[in-house]
N, C-alpha and C positions, 0 to 999 in steps of 0.2 A: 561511570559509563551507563549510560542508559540505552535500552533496546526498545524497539516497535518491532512488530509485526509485519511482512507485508501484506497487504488484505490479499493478493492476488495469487502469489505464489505459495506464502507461508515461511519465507522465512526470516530469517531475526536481521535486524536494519539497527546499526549504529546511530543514534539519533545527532549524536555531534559532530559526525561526520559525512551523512548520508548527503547527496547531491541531488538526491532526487527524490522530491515532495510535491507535495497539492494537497489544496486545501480545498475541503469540500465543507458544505453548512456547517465552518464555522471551527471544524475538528482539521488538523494537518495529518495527513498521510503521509508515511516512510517507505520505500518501493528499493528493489537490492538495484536493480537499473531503470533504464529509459523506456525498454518496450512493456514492462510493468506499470510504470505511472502511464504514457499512453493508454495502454488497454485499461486501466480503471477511469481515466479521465473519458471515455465515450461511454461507461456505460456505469457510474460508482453504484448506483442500487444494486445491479445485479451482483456485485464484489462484497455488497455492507449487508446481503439477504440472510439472515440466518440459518438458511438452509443449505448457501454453497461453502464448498470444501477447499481451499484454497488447494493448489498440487503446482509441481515444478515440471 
């Protein structure tokens, strides 16, 4: 089993089974739902910034 991150919320995303992904430069994103990969898909900088905190 492998796990990702969601950059958005923070939390752990099945990678083998996850449904909801986007690939940005090049790297695929794992998101727990739909309104998470949305909101990273309008704005992925401010999600990939090392300064924001991801929260639920």
């Amino acid at each position: 089993m492998s796990i990702a991150i969601d950059p958005v919320c923070g939390m752990e995303v099945e990678t083998t089974i996850a449904q909801n992904t986007f690939e940005y430069e090049g790297t695929v994103y794992y998101f727990c739902g739909k309104g998470c990969r949305l909101e990273f898909e309008e704005d992925p900088q401010h999600y990939l910034d090392p300064g924001y905190e991801p929260s639920m």
